[in-house]
C-alpha positions in Angstrom: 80.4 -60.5 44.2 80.7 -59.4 40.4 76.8 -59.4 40.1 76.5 -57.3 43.3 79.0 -54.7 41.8 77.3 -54.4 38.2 73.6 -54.3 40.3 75.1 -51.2 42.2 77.0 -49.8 39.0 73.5 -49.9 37.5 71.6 -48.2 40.1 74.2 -45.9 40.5 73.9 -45.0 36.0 70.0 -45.2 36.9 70.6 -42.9 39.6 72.5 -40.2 37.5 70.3 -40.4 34.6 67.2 -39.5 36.4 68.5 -37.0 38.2 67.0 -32.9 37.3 69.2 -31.3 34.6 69.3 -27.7 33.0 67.6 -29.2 30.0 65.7 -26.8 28.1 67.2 -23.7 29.4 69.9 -21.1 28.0 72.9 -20.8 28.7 71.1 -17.1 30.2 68.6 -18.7 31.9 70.9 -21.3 33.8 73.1 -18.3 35.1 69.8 -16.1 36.1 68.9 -19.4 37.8 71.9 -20.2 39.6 72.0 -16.3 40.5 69.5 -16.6 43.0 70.8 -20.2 44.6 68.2 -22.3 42.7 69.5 -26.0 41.6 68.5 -27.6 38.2 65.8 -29.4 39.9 64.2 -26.3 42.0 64.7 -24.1 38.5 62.9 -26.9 36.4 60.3 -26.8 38.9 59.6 -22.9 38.9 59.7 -22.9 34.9 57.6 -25.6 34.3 55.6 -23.7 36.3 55.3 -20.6 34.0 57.9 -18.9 36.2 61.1 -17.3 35.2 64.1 -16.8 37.9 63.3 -13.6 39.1 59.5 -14.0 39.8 60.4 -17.2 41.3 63.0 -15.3 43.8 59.9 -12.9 44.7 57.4 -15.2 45.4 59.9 -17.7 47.4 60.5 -15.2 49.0 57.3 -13.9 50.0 57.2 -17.9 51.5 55.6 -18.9 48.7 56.0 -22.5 47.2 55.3 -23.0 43.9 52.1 -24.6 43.7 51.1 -21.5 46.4 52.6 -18.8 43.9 50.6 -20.2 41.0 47.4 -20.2 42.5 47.9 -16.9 43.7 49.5 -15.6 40.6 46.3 -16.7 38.4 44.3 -14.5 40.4 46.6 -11.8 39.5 48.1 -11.3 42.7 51.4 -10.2 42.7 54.0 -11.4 45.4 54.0 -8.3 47.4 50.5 -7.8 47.8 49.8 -12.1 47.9 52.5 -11.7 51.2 50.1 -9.0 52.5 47.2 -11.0 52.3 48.9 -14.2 53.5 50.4 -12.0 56.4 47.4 -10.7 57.6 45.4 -14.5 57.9 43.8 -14.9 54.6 43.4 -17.5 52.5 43.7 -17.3 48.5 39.5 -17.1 48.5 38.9 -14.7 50.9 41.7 -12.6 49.4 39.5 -12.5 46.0 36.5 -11.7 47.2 37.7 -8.9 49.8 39.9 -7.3 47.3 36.6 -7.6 44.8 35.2 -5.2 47.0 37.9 -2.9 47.3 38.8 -4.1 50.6 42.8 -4.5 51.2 44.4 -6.0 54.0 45.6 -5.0 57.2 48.1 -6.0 59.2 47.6 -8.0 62.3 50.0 -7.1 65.2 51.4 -10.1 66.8 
């Protein structure tokens, strides 16, 4: 019985130590972060990212993930006009080369 207790004392110091923390970040950046309902490990995420809080509110929510916002944010899309093309059907490539060619989007009815 003792060795089952320190086994699940140990997962449970395992457990705490690997969990997301505000490491890194201000004292600022933590209360931008926690502003806009992110947790340590959503906030980490964004950052490491190349994110701070507020872009990362825009583009979330534009329905963005993060992995979606960078792809679209190194093609210099912004989140407003990224949510315009997404909205109106097209993917990240098309998006470039329309917008290349002056084209913009347009809004499909549903």
């Amino acid at each position: 019985m003792k060795k089952l207790i320190v086994i699940l004392v140990a997962c449970l110091l395992y457990g705490c130590a690997s969990a997301p923390t505000w490491k890194g970040m201000s004292e600022r950046e933590i209360a931008d972060w926690k502003a806009i309902g992110f947790d340590a490990a959503k906030a980490q995420t964004w950052s490491k990212s190349g994110f701070n809080a507020e872009q990362s509110q825009q583009w979330s929510k534009a329905s963005f993930s993060v992995d979606s916002a960078s792809a679209w944010s190194k093609e210099k899309f912004n989140p407003e006009e990224a949510g315009t093309w997404k909205q109106a059907g097209f993917e990240l490539d098309d998006a470039v080369e329309d917008r290349a060619k002056g084209l913009t989007p347009v809004k499909m009815d549903k």
